[in-house]
Backbone bond lengths (Angstrom), bond angles and torsions (degrees), N, CA, C in turn:
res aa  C-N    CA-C-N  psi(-1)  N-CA   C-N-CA  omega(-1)  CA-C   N-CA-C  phi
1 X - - - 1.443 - - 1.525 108.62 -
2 X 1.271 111.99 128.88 1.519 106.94 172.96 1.416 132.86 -79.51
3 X 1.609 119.52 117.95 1.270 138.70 172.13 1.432 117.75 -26.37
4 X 1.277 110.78 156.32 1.270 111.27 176.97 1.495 102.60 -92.71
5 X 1.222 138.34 127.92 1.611 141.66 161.37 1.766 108.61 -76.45
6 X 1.242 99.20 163.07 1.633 128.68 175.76 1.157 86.03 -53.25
7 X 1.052 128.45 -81.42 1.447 134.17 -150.51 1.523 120.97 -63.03
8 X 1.611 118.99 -8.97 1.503 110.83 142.32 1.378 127.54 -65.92
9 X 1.204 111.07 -18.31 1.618 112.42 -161.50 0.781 113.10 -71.90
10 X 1.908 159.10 139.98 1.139 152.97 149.93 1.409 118.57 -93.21
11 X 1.498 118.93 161.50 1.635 114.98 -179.81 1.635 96.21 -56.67
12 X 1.303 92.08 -178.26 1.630 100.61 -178.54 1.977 101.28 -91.96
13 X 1.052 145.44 -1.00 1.129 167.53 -168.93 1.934 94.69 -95.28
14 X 0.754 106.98 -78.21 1.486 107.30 171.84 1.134 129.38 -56.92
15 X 1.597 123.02 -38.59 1.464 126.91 176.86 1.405 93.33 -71.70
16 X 1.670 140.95 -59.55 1.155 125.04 -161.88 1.570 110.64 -51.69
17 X 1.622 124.36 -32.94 1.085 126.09 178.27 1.791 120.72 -57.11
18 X 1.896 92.33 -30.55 1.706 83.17 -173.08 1.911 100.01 -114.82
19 X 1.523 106.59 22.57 1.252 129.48 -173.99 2.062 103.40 -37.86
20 X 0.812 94.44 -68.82 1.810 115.76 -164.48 2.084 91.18 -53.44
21 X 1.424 101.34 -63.49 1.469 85.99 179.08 1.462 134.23 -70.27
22 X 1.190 108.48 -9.69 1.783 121.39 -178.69 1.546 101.04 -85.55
23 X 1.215 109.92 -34.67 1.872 127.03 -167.72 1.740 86.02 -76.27
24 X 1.067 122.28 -79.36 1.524 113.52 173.64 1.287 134.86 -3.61
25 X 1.390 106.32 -65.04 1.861 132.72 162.37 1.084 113.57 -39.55
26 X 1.717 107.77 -54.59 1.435 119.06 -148.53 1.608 99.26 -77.72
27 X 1.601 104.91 -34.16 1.806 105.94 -165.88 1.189 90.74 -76.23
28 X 1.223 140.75 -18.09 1.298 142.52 -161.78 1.762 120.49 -77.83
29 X 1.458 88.26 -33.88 1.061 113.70 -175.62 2.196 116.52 -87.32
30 X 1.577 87.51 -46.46 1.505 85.05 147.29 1.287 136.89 -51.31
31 X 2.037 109.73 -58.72 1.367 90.70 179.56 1.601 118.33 -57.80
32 X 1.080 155.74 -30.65 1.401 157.27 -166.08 1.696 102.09 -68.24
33 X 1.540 121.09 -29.14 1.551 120.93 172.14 1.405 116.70 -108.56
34 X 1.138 115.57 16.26 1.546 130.46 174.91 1.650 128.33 -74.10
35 X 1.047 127.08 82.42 1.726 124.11 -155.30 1.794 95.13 -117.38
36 X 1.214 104.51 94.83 2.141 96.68 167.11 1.441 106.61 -81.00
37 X 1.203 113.36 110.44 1.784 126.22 168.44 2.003 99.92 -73.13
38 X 1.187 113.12 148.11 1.572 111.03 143.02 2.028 116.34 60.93
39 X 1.686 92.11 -3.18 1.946 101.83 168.65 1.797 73.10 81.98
40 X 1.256 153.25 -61.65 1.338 122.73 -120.47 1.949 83.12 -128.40
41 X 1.299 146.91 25.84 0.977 142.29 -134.94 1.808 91.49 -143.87
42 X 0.991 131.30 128.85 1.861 89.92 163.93 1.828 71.11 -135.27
43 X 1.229 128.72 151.39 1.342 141.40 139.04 1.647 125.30 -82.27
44 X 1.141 108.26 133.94 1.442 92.54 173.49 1.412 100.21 -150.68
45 X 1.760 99.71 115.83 1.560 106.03 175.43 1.649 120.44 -76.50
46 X 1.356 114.69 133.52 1.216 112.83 -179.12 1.230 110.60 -108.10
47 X 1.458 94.70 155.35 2.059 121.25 174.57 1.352 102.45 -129.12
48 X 1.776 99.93 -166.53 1.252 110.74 -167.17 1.357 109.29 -71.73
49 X 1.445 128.97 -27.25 1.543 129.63 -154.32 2.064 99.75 -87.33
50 X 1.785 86.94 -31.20 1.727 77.47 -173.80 1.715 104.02 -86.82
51 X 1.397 115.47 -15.11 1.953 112.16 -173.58 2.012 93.19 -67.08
52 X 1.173 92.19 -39.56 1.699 108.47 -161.09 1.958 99.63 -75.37
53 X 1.376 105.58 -16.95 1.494 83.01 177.13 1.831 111.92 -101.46
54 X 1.720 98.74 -16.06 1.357 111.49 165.18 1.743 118.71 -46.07
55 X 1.541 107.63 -60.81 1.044 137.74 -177.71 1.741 99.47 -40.29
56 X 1.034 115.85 -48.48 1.389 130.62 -154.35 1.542 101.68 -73.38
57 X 1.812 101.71 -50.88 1.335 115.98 -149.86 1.638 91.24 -71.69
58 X 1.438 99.31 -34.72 1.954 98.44 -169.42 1.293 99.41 -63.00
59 X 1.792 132.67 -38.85 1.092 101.88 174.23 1.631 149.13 -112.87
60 X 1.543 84.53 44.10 1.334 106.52 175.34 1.348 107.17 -87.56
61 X 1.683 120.22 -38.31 1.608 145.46 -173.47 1.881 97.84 -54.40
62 X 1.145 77.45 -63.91 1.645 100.86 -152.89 1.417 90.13 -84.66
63 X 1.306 145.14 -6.56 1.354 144.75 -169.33 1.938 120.50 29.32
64 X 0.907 96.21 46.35 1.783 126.65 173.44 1.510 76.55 -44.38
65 X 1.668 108.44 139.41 1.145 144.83 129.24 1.838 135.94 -121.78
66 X 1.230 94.01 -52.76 1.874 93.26 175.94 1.375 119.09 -46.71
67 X 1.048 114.09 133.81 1.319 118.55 -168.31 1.770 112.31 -44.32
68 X 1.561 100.66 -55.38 1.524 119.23 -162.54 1.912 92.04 -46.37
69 X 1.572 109.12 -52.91 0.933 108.98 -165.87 1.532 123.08 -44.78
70 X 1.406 99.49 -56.35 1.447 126.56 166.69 1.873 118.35 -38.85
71 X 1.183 115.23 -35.10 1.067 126.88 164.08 1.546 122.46 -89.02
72 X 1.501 105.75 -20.22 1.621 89.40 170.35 2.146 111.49 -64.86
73 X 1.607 88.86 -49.76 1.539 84.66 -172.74 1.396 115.75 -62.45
74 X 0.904 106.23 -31.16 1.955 116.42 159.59 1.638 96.85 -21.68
75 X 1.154 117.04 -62.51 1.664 138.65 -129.79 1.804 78.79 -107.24
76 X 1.277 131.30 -80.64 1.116 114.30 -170.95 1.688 134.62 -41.75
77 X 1.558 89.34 -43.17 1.889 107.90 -172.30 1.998 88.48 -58.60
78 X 1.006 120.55 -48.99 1.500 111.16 -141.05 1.324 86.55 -87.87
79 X 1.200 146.09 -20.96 1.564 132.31 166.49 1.480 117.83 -48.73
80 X 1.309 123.42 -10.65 1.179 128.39 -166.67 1.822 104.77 -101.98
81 X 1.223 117.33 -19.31 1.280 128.70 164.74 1.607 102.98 -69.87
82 X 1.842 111.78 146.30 1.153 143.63 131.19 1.169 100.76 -14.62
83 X 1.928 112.27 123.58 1.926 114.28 134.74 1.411 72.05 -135.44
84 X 1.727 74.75 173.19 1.556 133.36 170.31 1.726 103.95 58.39
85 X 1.120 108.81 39.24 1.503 104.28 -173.94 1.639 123.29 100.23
86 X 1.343 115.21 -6.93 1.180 131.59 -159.85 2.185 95.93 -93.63
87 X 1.195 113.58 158.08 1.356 131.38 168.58 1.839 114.93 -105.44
88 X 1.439 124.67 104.35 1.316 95.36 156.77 1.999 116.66 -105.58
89 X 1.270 103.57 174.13 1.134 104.48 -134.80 1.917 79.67 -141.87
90 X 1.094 146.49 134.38 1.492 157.80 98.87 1.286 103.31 -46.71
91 X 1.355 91.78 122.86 1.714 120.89 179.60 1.659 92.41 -124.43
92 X 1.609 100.50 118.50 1.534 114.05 178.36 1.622 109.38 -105.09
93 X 1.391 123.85 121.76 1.482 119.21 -178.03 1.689 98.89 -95.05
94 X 1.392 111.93 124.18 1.590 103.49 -176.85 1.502 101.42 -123.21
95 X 1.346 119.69 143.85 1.807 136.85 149.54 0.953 86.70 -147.73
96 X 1.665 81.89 139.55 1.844 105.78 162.79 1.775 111.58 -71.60
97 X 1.572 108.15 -43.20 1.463 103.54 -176.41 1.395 112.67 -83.46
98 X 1.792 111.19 123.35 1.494 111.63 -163.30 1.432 114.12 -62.05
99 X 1.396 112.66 -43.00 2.115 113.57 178.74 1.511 90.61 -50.21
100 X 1.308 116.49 -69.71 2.198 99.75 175.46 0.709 102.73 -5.36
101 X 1.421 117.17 -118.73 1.439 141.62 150.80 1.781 128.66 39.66
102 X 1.622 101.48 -72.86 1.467 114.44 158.88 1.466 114.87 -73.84
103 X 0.951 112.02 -28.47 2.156 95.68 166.73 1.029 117.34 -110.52
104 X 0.982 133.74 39.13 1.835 153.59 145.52 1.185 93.61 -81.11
105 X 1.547 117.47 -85.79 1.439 128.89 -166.91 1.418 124.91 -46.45
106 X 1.821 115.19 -23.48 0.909 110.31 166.79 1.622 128.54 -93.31
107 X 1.583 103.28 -11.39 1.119 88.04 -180.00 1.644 101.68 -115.10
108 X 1.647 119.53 21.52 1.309 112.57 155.35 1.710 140.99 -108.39
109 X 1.504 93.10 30.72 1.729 98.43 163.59 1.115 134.11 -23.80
110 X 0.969 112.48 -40.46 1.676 110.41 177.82 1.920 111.18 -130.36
111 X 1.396 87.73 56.12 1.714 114.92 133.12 0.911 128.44 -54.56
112 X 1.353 138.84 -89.33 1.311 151.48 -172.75 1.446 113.99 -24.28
113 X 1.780 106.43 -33.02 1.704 125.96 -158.22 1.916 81.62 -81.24
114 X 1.435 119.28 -8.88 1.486 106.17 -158.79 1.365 112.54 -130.39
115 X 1.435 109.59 26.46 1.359 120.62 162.80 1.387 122.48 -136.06
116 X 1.655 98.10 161.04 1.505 94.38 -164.42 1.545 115.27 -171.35
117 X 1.013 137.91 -166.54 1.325 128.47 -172.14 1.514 102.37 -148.31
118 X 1.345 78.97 157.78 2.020 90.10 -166.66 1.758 102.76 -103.50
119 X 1.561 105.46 119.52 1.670 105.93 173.29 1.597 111.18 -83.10
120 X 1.194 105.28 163.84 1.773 112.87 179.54 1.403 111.44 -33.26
121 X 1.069 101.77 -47.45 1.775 121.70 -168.29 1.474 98.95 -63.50
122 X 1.445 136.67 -31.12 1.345 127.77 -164.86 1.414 111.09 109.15
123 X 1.655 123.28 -18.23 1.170 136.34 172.04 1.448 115.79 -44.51
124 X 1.975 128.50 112.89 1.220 99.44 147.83 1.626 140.00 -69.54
125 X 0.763 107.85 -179.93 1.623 101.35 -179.03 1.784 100.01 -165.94
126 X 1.340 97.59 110.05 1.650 133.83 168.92 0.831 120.01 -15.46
127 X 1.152 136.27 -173.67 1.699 139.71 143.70 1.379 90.69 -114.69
128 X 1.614 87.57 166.12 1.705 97.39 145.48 1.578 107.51 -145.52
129 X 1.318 123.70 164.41 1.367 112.69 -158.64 1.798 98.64 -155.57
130 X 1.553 116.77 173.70 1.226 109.95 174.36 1.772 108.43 -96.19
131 X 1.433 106.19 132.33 1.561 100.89 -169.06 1.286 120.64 -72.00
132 X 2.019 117.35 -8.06 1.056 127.43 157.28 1.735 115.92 -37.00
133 X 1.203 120.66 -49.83 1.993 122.86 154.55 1.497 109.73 -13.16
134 X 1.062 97.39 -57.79 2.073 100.92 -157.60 1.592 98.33 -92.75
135 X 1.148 145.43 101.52 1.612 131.26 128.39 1.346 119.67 -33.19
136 X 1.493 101.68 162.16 1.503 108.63 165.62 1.911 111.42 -57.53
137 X 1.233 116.25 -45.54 0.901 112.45 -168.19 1.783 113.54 -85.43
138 X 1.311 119.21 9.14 1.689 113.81 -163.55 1.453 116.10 164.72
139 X 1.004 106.65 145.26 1.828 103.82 -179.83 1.587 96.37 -108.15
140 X 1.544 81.68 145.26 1.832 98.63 174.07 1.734 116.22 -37.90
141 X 0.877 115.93 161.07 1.626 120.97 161.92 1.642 121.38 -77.85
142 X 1.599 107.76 -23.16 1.266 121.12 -174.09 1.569 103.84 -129.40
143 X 1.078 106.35 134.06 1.723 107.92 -168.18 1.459 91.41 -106.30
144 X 1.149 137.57 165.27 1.922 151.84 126.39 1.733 106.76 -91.51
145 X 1.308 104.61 115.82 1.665 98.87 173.49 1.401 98.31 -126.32
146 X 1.332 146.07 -170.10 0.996 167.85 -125.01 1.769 113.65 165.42
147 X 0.975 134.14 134.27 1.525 142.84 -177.09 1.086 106.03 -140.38
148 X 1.662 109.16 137.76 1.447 108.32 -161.91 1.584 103.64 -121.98
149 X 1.710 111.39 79.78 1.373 127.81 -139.39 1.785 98.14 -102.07
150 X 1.526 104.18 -0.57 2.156 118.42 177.62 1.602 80.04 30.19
151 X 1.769 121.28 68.03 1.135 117.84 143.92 0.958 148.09 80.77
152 X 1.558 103.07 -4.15 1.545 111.50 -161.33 1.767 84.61 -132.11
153 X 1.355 106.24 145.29 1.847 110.71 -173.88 1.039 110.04 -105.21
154 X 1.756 99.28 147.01 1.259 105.93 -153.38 2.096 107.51 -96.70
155 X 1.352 89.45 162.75 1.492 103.77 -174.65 1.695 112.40 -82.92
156 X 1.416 108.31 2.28 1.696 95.08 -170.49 1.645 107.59 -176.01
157 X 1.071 126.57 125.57 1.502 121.60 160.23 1.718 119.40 -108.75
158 X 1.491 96.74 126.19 1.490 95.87 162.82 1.612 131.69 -154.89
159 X 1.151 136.44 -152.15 1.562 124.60 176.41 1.713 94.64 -134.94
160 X 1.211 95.21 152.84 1.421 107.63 161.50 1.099 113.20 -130.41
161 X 1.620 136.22 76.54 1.513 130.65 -170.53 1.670 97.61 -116.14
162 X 1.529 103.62 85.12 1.406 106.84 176.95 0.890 126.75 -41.96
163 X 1.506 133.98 138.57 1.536 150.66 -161.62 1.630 113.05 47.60
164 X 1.093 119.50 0.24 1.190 112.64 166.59 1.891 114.87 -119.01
165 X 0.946 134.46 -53.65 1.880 147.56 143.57 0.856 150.04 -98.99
166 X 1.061 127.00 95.28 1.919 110.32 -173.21 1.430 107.23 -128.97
167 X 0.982 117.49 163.23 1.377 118.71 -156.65 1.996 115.88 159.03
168 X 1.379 80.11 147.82 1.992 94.29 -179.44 1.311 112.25 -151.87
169 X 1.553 115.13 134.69 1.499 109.41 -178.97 2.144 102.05 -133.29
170 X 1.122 98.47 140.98 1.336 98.13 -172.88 1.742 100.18 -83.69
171 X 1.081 77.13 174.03 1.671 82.13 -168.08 1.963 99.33 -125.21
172 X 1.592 101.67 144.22 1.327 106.71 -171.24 1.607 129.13 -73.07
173 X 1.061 129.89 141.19 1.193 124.93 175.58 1.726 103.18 -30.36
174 X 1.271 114.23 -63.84 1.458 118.63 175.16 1.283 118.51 -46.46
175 X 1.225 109.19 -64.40 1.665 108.27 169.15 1.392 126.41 -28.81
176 X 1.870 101.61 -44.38 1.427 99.28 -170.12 1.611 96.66 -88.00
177 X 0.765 135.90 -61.60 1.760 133.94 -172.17 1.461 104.75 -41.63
178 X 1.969 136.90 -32.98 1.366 118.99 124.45 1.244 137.97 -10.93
179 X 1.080 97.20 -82.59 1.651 100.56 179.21 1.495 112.27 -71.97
180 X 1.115 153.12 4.17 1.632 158.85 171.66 1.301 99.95 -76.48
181 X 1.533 107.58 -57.20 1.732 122.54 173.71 1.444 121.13 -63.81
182 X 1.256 120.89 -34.04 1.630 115.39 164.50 1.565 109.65 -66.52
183 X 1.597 107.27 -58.39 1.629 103.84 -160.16 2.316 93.86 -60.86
184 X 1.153 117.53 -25.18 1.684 119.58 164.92 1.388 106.84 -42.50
185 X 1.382 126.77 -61.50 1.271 141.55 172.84 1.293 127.75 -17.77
186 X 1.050 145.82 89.84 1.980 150.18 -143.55 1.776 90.45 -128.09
187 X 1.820 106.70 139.79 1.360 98.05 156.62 1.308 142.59 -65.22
């Protein structure tokens, strides 16, 4: 999947100016990689248009100027993208009620080990993720996984974390011809 370069980035002064129409694209572009597994699950596969509107939004927040800076998130956001055939994927854990919320997370550490995506073939296929996510005491609310999909998009995301989630959601004709066109995508 192709990276976002320096040379998309604008100051944060300028993006707020072309904010509303870039934000447009970008949600646009989410909904088409947007998959909720299980009501509390949402997946969301990323490309270049959603790393690149992230990129933007952090530094409108945070009002980033120094270059170095500007290039770290450069460098961070796009690690979270797909190579070599691969899908990455933000995995969002959502409850509205926060005690939910905190005893889910604590007693679902090894999530990540229980999701996965369904290939044409019927194949699941894993994640893999950085274990920096999970503490001893709790897993993140927001996962980074990676799927190792050799390119071809998948028909379904879901978890199987017996007695605690299970769940499968098909994925749309649209969705998938999305994702066909990202994993197409070369730097």
């Amino acid at each position: 999947m192709r990276a976002v370069q320096r040379a998309e980035i604008v100051d944060y002064v300028t993006y707020n100016e072309q904010r509303a129409q870039l934000r447009e694209a970008a949600l646009a572009a989410k909904r088409l990689r947007r998959v909720v597994v299980a009501d509390c699950l949402t997946f969301l596969f990323e490309n270049h248009e959603t790393i690149r509107y992230q990129i933007q939004e952090m530094m409108r927040v945070e009002q980033i100027v120094r270059e170095r800076d500007i290039l770290h998130e450069i460098a961070t956001y796009n690690e979270l993208l797909g190579h070599g055939g691969d899908l990455g994927v933000t995995v969002l854990i959502g409850f509205d009620d926060p005690q939910e919320r905190d005893l889910k997370l604590s007693r679902w550490q090894a999530l990540p080990q229980h999701l996965y995506l369904v290939g044409e073939d019927g194949r699941r296929i894993r994640a893999t993720w950085d274990p920096r996510q999970v503490s001893e005491r709790r897993l993140s609310s927001v996962q980074y996984l990676k799927f190792a999909v050799q390119g071809a998009a998948p028909v379904a995301c879901g978890v199987d974390f017996a007695g605690e989630l299970v769940g499968e959601t098909a994925l749309t004709a649209d969705q998938r011809e999305a994702l066909r066109a990202d994993l197409a995508e070369r730097d």
